[in-house]
C-alpha positions in Angstrom: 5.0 0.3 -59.1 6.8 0.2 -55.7 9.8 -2.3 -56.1 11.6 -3.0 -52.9 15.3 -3.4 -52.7 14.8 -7.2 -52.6 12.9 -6.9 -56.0 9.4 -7.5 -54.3 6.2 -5.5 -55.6 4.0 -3.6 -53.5 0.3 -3.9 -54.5 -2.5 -2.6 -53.5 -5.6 -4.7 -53.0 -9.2 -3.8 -52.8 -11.7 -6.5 -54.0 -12.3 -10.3 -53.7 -8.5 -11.2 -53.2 -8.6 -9.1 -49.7 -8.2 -11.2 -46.0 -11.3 -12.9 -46.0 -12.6 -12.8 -49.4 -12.5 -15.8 -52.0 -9.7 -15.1 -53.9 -7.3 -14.3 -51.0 -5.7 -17.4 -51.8 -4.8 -15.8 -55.5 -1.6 -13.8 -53.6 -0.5 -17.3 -52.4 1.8 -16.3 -49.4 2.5 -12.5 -50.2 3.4 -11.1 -47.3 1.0 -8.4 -45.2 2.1 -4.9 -45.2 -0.4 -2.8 -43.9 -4.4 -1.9 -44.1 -4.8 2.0 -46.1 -6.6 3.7 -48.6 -6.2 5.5 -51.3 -6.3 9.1 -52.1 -9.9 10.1 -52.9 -9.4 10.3 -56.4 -10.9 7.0 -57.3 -14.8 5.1 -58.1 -15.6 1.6 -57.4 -17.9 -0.7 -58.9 -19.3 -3.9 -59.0 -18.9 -5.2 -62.2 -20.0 -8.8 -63.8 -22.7 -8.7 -61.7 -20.6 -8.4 -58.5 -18.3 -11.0 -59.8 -15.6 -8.5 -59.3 -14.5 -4.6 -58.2 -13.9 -2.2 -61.1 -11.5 0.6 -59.7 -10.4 3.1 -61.9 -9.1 6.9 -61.6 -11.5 10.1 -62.0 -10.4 13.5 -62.1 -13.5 15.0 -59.5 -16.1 13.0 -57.4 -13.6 10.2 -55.6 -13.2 8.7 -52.9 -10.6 6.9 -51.2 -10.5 3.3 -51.4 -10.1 1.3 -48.4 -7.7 -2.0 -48.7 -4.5 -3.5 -48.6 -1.1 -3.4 -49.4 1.2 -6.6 -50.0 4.4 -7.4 -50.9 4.7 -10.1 -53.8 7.7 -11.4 -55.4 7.9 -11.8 -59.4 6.4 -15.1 -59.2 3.3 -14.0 -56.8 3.0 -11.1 -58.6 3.0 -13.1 -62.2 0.1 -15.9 -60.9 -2.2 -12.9 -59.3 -2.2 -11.1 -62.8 -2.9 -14.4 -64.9 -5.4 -14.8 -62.3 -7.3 -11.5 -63.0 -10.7 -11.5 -64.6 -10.7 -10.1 -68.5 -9.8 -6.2 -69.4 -8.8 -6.1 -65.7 -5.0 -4.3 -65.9 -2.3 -3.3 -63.7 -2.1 0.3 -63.3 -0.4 2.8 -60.7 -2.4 4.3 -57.5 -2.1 6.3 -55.1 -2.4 5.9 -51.5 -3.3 8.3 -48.3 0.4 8.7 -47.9 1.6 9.5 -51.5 3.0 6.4 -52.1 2.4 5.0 -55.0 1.7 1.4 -55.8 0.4 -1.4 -58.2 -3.0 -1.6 -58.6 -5.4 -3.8 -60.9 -7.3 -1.5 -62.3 -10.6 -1.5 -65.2 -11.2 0.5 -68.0 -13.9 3.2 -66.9 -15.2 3.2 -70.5 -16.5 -0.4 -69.8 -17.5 0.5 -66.3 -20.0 3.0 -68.2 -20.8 0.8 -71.3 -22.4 -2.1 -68.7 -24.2 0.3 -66.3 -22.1 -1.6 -63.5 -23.3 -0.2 -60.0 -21.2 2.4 -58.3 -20.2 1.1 -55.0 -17.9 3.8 -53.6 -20.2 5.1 -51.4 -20.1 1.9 -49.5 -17.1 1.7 -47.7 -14.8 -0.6 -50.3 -15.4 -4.6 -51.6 -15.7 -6.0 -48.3 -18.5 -4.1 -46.9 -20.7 -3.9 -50.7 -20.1 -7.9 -50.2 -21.0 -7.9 -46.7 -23.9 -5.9 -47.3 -25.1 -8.6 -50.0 -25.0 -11.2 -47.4 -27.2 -9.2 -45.7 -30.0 -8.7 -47.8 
């Protein structure tokens, strides 16, 4: 995980807690860093029934992840983990640029175990929700 000099974590964010999704107000006033991706070396799913992304690490067949990075203190960084839905963990990714960041991640074993829906192909969590409105 990314720690800057002021002791502030950079995390990446690619599901309902981006800018304009419904848990956005999880990362309380983290501050904005930039939009990016990740290296393609990742899936995405919709898991819970869409309740929330499951992003996880794969050796061949990613893609890059589009999303967000932030930069939360200890405290921000504390309530968005106990906000986190169950077996969901934070893990290290990487993004476009090499850095590498905080991520919350979810076990791929119980991606496969549920059948959840791969949603990689669909351009990241804001899109596969826009594209439920949609429908």
């Amino acid at each position: 995980m990314t720690e800057t000099t002021s002791g502030a974590k950079r995390v990446f964010i690619c599901g309902s807690a981006l800018r304009g999704q419904p848990d956005h107000g999880n990362l309380q006033a983290a501050t904005f860093i930039r939009e990016t991706k990740t290296r393609p070396q990742y899936r995405l799913h919709s898991a819970a029934d869409g309740w929330h992304p499951a992003i996880y690490e794969v050796a061949e067949g990613g893609v890059s992840i589009p999303g967000e990075v932030y930069e939360l203190t200890a405290e921000q960084y504390d309530h968005l983990i106990s906000t986190e839905p169950p077996n969901m963990y934070p893990g290290d990714v990487v993004l476009e640029n090499g850095e590498v960041v905080t991520a919350i991640l979810y076990p791929r074993e119980l991606v496969e175990q549920y059948q959840w829906p791969d949603i990689s192909h669909l351009g990241g969590w804001a899109a596969y929700k826009a594209s439920l409105a949609q429908a």
